[in-house]
N, C-alpha and C positions, 0 to 999 in steps of 0.2 A: 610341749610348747614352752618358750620362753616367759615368763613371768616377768621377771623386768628387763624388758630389751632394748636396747639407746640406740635409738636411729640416728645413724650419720647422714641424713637426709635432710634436708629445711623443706621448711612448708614450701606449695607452688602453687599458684594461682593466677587468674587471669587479669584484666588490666581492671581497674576499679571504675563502675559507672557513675553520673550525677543523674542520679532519678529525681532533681528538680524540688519545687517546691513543694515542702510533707510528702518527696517520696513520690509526689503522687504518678510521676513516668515511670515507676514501675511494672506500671501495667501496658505499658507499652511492649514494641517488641524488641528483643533482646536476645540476642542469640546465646546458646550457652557454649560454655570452654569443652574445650577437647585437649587434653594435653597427649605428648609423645615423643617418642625417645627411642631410635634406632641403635640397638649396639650389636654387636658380634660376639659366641659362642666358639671353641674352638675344640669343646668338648662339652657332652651333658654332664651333670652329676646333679645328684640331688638336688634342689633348688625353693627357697620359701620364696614369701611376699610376704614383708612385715606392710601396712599399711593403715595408715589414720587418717579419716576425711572429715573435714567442716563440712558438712553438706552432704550428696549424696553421688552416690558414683558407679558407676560400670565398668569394670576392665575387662579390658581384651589384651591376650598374646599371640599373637602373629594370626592377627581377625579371628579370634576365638576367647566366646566369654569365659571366662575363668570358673565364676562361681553361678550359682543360682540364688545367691542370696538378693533380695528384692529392698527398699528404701533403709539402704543398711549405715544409715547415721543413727549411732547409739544416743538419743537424745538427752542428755544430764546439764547440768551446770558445769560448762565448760571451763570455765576458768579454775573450776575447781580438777576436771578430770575432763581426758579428751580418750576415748575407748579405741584401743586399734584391734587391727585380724591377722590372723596368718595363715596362709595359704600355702601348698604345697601346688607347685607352678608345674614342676617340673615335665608334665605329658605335653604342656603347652608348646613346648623349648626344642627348638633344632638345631643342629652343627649352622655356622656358618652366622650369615644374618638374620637379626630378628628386630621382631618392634612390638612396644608396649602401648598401647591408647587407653587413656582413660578419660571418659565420658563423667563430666560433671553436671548436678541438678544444685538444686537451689537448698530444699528440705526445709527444717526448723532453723539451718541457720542461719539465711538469708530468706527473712519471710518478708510478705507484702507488708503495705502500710494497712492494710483492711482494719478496722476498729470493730471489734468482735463489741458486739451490742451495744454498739457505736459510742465504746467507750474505751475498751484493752489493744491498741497499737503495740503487736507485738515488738516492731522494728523502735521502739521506746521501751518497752516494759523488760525484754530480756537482757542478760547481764552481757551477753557477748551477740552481735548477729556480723557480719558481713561478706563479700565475693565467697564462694563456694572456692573449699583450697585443699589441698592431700599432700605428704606426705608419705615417704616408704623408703624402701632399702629393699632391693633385691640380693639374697646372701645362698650362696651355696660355697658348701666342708667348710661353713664357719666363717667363709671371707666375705665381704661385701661387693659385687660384682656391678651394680649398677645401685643408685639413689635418685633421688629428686635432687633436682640443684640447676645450676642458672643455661646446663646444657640443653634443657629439654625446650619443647619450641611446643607454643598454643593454636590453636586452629578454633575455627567457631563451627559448631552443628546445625542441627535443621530445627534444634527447639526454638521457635521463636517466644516462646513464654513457659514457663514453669513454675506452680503454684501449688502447696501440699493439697490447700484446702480449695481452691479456684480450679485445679486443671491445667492441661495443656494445650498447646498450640504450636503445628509441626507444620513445619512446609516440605513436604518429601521430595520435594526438586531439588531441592540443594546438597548440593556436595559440600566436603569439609572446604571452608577458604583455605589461602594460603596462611605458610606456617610462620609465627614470629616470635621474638623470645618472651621467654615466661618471667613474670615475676616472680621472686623470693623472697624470703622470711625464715631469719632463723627461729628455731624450737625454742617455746617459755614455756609452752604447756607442762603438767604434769599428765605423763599418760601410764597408762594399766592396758592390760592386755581384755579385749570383749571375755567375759567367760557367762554371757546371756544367749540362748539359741537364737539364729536369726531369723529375718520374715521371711519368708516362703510363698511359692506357687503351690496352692491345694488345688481340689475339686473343679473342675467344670462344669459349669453348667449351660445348657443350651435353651433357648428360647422356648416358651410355654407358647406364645404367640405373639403375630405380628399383624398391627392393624395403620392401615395405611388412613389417615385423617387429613384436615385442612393443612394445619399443620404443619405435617410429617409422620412420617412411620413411627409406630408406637411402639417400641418391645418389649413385651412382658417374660419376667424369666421366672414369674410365676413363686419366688420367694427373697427374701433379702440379703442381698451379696455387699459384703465389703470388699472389697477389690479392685480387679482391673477389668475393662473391656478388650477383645479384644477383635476386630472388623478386617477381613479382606473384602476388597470389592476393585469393580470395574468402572475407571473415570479418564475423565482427561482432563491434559495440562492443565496446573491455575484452577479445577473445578475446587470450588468451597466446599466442604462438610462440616456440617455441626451436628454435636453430640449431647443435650443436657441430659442431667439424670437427678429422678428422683424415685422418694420412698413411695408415693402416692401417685393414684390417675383417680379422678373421680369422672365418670361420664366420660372417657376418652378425652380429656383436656388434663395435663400435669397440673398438679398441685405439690408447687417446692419448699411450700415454709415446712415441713416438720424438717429439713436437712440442711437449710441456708447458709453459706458460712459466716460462722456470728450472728445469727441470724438477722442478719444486713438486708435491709428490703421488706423484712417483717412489719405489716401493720400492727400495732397495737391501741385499741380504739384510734384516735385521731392522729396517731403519732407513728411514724415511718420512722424506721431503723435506718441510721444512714451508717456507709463504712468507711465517709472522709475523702478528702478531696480526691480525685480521678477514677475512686472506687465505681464497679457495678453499684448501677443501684438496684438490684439484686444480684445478691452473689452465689447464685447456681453453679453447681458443679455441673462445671462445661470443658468438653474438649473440640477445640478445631484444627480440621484438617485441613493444607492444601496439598492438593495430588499433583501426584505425576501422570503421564499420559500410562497406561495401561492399567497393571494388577499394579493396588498398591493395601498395604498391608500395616496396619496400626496397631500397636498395643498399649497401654500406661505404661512408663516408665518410672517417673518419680513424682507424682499422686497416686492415690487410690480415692476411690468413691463410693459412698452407700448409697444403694440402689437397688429398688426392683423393677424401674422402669427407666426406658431411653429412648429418648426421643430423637431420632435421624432425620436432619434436616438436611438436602440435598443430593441424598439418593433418592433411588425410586426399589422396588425390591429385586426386581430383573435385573441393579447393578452390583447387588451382595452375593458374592461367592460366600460369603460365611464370619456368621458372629456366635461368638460366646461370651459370656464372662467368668473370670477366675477369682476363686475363694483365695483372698493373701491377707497371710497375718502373722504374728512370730509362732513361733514353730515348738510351741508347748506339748510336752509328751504327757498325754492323756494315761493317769496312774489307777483311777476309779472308772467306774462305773454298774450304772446297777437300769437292767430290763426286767420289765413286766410282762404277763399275760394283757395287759388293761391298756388300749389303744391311747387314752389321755394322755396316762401319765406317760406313757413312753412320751409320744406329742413333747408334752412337756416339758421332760428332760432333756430331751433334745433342742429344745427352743432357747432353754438356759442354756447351754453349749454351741449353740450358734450364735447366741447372741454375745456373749464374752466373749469370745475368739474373733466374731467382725468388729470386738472394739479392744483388739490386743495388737499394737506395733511399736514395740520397744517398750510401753508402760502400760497398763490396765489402763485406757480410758473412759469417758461418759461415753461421746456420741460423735460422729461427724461433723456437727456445725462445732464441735470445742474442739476432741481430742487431744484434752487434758486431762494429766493425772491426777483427780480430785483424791484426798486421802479420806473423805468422809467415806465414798462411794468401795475404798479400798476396805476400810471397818466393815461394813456391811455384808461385803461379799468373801471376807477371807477364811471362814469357814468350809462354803461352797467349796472355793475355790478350793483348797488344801488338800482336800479329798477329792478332786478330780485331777487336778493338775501336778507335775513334779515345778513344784516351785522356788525348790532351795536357793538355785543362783538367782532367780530372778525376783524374787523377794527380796536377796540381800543387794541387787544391784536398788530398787525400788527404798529401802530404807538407808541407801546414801544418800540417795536423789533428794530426800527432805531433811538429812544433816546434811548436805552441802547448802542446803538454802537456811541453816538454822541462822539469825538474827542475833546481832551482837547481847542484843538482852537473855537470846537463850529461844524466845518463839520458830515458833514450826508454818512454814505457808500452805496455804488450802488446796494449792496445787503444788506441784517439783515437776519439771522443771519452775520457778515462779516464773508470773505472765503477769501480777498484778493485782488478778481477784484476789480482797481481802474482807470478804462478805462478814461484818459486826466482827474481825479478827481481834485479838489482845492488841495488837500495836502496828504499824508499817510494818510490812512484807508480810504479816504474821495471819493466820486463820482463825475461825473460830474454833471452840473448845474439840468438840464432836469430831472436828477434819485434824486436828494436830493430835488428838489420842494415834493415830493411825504410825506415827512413831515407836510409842512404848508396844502398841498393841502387836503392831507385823511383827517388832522383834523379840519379843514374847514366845509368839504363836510361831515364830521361826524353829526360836529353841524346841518348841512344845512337840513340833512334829520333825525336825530335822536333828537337834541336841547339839548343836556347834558353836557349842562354850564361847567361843576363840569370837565368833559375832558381838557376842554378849559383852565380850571385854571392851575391842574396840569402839561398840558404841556407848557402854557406860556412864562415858565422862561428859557426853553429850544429854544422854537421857537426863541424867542427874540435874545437868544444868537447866536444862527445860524445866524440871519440876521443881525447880527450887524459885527459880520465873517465877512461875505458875501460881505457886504457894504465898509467893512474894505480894501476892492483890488482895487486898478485902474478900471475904468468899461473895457477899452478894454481891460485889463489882464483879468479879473475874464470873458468875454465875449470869451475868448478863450478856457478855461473849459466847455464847452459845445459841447457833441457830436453830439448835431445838431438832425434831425427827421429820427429816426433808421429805416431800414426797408423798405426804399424807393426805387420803381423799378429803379429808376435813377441810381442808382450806382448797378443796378443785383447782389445785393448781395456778393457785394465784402466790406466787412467791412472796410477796410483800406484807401478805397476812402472817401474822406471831404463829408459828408450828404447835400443835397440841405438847399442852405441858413444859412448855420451854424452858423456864426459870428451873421447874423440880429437877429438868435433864441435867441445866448447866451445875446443880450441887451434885447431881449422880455422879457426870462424868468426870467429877474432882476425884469422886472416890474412886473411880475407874482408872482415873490418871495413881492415885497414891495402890492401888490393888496392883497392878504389874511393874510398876516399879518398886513396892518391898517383894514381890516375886523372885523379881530377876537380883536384888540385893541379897537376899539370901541364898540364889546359887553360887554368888559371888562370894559369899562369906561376909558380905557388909554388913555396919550395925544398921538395925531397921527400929530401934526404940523409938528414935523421935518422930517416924513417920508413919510407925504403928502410933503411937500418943493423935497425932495429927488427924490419922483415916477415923480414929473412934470418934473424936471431937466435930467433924465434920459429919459423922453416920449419925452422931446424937444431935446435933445441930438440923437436919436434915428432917429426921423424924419427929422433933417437937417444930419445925415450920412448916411442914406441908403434908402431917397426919390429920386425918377429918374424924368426927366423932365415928362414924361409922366403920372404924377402919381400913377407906380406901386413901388414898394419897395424892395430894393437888388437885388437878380439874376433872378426875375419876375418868382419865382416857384410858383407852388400852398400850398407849405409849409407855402413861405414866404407872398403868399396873406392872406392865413387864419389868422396867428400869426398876421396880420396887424392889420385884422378885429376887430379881439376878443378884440386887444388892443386900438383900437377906433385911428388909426395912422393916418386917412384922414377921410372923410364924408364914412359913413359903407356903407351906398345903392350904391354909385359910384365904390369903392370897390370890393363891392359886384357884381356887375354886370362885372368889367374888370376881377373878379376871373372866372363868370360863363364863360365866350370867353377863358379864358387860358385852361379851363376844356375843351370846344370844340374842342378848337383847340388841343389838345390831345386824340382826339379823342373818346371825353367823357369818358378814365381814368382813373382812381384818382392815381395821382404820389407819392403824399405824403409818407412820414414815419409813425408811429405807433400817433405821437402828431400829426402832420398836419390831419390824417384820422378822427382821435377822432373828431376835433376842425368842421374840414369841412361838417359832421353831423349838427354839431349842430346848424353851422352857414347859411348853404344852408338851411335847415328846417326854421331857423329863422326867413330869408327873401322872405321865399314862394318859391324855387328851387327844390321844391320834383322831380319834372321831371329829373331835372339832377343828383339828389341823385341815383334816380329808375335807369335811364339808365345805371347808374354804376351795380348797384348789380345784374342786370338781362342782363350783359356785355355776348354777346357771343364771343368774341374773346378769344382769346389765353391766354389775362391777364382778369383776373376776376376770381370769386366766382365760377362763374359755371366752370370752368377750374379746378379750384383747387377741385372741389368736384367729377369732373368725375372718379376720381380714386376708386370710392365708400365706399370710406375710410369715409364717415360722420361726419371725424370731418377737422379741418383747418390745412391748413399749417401756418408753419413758415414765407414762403415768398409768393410771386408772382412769382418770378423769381429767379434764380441760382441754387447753387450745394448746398453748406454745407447748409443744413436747416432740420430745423424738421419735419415731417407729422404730430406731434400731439400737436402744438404750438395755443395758443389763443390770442397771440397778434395783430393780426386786426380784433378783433371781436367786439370793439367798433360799427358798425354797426348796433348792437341789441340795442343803445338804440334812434335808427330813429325811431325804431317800435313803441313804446311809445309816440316819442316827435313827430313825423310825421304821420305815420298812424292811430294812435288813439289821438293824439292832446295832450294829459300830459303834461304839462311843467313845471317841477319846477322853481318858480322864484329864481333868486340868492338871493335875500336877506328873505327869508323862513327859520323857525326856525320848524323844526320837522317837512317839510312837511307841512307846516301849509299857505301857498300860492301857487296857480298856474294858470296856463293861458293855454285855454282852444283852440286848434288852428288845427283840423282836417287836411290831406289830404286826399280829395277821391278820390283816385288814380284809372284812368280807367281801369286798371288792374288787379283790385280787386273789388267783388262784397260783401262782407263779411267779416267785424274785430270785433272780439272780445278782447277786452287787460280788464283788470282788476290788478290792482296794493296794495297792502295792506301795509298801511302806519303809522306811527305814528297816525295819527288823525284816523281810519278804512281806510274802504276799498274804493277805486276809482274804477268804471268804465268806458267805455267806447264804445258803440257797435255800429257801424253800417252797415246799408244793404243797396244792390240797389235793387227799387222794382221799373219796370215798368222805368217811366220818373223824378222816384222820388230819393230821398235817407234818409232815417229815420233815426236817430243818438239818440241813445238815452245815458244817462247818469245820475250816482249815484255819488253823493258827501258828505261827511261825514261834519258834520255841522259846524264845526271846521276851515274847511277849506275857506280861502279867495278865490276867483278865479273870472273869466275876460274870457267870451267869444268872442273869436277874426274870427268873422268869413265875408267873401264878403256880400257885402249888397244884393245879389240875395237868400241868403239864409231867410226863416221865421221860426220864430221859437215859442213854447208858451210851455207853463208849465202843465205838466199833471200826477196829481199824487206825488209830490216832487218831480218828473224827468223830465228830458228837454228832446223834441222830436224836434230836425228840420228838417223841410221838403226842400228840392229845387227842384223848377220845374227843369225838364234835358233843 
């Protein structure tokens, strides 16, 4: 593939509309572009499709879709980077005449005016939005055989509305209008070739049930789909259908706030969420149809929806030939995983991989009503992730995404693409402390499991600058920019309550900001004196303002014990051990927020607390895992506790990577360049008689398996030769060599 390829193409796009006052005829109807372009062949040969879209797009060559990539706008900050594809055309292609249609959608980058918690107007907050427009060069043996340019002639389709987060509205009677010239635009972007996998069509799934109500038809597909729907059925001309979807039915009546978009329409005691003038005042994901006379046949196009139910308004069910809906998401190649004998935890880990992957399209996002990329929620879960996912490109696309947004001062925003939210951030554009570590931390943790120096360099001069910002505040000023450990049952989900341990977080995460940046300075070969002087001065500053006589730390949460730990703030086993009684005495809970849960993984594992890790995740109470999953919805919630939450959120799924670093023993060491060290540290949890985990790494593939057999337990294991590693196991274990694999045995 070309790497930097110059399109002799200009942008093309349709004619520019006035959506009126705030936008607000947006929501009206509006047909989308169809651009096209007859030319003649006189011979095949090889043939690409270089192409770049603002917005989102379909092509066809001579009525044949090209690709199966699905809502395939690379979303970043465009002004900085516009992401193209290239495709190998060539089966499409026949002697004589041919024709190219491309079908344009709206995307991220002509969004609504909707005011997401009726405050972030995207069509305000983003640095670039407007008409949906493409770009391309058709080129075969090297020559350029057709382009975009003022030849190509526009047609309007049957979308009468298109909405990433609202839905669609098709009128299937309509044929393309006639054709007229297209607009033009020369190239200023600066573009790079996609090298992130695209969205994809996965699994199908078919209805668990369907209950016909006042209403409308109810369908349940019996677990949580991010996706598309997609309905054939029997109607006539002009009949109406509507489609809402949501995560909940209580009683056979839909309940839409946990998935609103924005949550637009949300009561909150006496206060209604509005989303600004013309908006729904509730903004349900909804799609409507109108038919043609017979079989008429619907799928998503250019939204997707989280949903486990849908509500069909204007069939009856003798007029459905057939619905399903489709599992679509970007198309991450699963590099771990680890199965049990023990019915939960499989459960479990499954629910963590269902649940990140229904909120993966182009960037890790929260949930449905955002589907923004929060960098706090990226800290939390990059562990998890590393060891499941191959994430090298899409990491490194993910840490340009928030140095293209970095801020003339050098700050990092709480989301990338920005949108706005700057929850208690250091300054405009900027985030707070905990959401802008996700910077230094992803490319860090890039190197750690990937080793691609060449990252490290190019982003350098950016981190550096960030932390010298940073450094640039008073530490208790800059320690107030910190919203502390989101997500914690402590405050039930009332956001506006101060997070357990806030202040002690925002001095942590200083040291956490100065901890990976003299890291990655010393692979670099840079001097690190003044910012080693800086981390002690702030470590000893830290532990004379928020050590208690009793030596616990701050307001004695379990946020605040972990952040202690990690940061070596008193002897770690002493620590360690007053954190495990704090967990008791809570009743073997885990209180924490989305950073303390990640941290408390990793650290209970560390120092042999698997007991109290297990007791948590297989919690029958009312707070726990198995709580949240009784709804059979299979994948996670947003909280543990309160009202405003998602059902189809992945932010405390950090738990999946105990599975790895606890049940099957993996442990990457911190100072591992590609994977290329780890330490080798089993739990055989009585609970389980059977692990299998297997990991595929920069160096091959890792194993891990073991059984209990009898009074024994077998462990056996594969390591790629590459790799350094350190078996850390109780001196009752024997172990011996068999075969280039370790087998150890322990008497029971």
């Amino acid at each position: 593939m070309n790497k930097n390829y110059q399109f002799q193409g200009c942008w093309m796009k349709g004619n520019d509309i006035d959506y009126g006052v705030e936008d607000s005829g947006y929501y009206q109807d509006h047909r989308n572009v169809v651009l096209v372009k007859d030319f003649y062949l006189d011979d095949i040969q090889e043939t690409y499709l270089y192409i770049a879209t603002l917005g989102y797009s379909i092509i066809y060559i001579n009525n044949q879709r090209i690709t199966q990539d699905e809502l395939n706008l690379v979303w970043t900050q465009f002004q900085k980077c516009v992401y193209y594809d290239q495709y190998d055309v060539t089966p499409y292609l026949m002697k004589g005449q041919n024709q190219m249609k491309i079908e344009l959608g709206n995307g991220m980058y002509n969004p609504s005016p909707l005011r997401l918690f009726g405050k972030y107007n995207l069509r305000e907050r983003l640095s670039e939005i407007g008409e949906p427009k493409v770009l391309c060069d058709l080129v075969s043996c090297n020559q350029v055989i057709l382009s975009s340019d003022a030849s190509w002639k526009q047609g309007e389709g049957h979308f009468l509305f298109n909405n990433l987060y609202l839905g669609e509205r098709v009128d299937l009677r309509l044929e393309m209008s006639s054709l007229k010239p297209v607009e033009t635009k020369e190239n200023t972007y600066h573009l790079e070739t996609n090298f992130i996998p695209h969205v994809r069509r996965f699994q199908n799934i078919q209805p668990a049930s369907l209950i016909e109500t006042k209403e409308g038809m109810i369908v349940d597909f019996g677990e949580m789909i991010s996706g598309f729907i997609n309905l054939s059925f029997h109607a006539q001309s002009g009949q109406y259908v509507k489609l809402q979807y949501s995560e909940r039915c209580i009683d056979n009546q839909m309940d839409y706030k946990t998935c609103l978009a924005g949550s637009v329409g949300e009561g909150i005691h006496d206060f209604v969420i509005s989303g600004g003038l013309g908006a729904p005042k509730k903004a349900i994901q909804t799609d409507e149809i109108i038919s043609k006379e017979g079989i008429n046949y619907f799928t998503n196009t250019f939204t997707y929806h989280s949903f486990r139910y849908v509500l069909i308004q204007g069939l009856s069910k003798v007029d459905i030939h057939d619905i399903y809906a489709t599992y679509v998401h970007t198309d991450l190649k699963q590099i771990g995983n680890v199965q049990t004998d023990h019915s939960f935890y499989n459960e479990l880990f499954d629910a963590a991989m269902r649940t990140k992957l229904n909120n993966v399209h182009g960037t890790f996002e929260d949930c449905a009503r955002e589907r923004l990329g929060y960098g706090g929620d990226m800290v939390a879960l990059a562990t998890s992730n590393l060891y499941t996912f191959d994430l090298e490109a899409f990491y490194k696309k993910i840490i340009k995404d928030f140095r293209y947004e970095q801020t003339t001062n050098g700050g990092i925003p709480e989301t990338a693409p920005y949108m706005g939210i700057q929850s208690n951030g250091t300054g405009q554009g900027e985030g707070p402390l905990l959401w802008q570590l996700v910077y230094p931390y992803l490319t860090y943790k890039h190197y750690q499991y990937y080793g691609d120096i060449s990252l490290l360099e190019e982003e350098y001069p950016y981190l550096n600058k960030q932390l010298n910002y940073l450094l640039s505040y008073d530490l208790d000023e800059i320690a107030e920019h910190c919203l502390g450990d989101h997500g914690s049952i402590l405050i039930a989900g009332e956001f506006r309550k101060p997070t357990p341990d806030k202040l002690l977080l925002g001095y942590c995460t200083m040291l956490l900001f100065l901890e990976y940046n003299i890291a990655m300075r010393h692979i670099l070969h840079k001097d690190t004196t003044l910012y080693q002087q800086r981390y002690d001065e702030i470590k000893e500053t830290t532990i004379q303002k928020f050590k208690n006589e009793d030596g616990s730390f701050g307001e004695v949460t379990q946020t605040g014990y972990a952040f202690a730990i990690r940061l070596g703030l008193d002897d770690e086993k002493i620590l360690c051990q007053k954190f495990v009684e704090k967990i008791q005495a809570d009743q073997g809970i885990f209180n924490s927020g989305i950073f303390g849960m990640a941290l408390t993984y990793e650290i209970l594992a560390k120092y042999g607390y698997h007991e109290i890790i297990e007791n948590w995740l297989l919690q029958e109470s009312d707070i726990g895992f198995k709580a949240m999953l009784s709804n059979g919805n299979k994948a996670l919630a947003e909280l543990f506790v309160g009202e405003q939450l998602s059902l189809n959120h992945a932010m405390f799924a950090s738990y999946q990577q105990w599975y790895y670093q606890g049940l099957a023993g993996i442990c990457i060491e911190n100072n591992a360049v590609a994977f290329d060290k780890i330490k080798l540290k089993p739990y055989f949890s009585k609970q389980v008689n059977h692990v299998e985990c297997h990991v595929q790494t920069k160096q091959g593939m890792i194993q891990s398996n073991w059984q209990r057999k009898n009074n024994e337990i077998e462990w056996i294991i594969s390591i790629p030769e590459n790799i350094q590693y350190e078996i850390c196991l109780d001196q009752e274990y024997q172990k011996e060599i068999i075969d280039q694999q370790m087998i150890i045995h322990t008497l029971g």
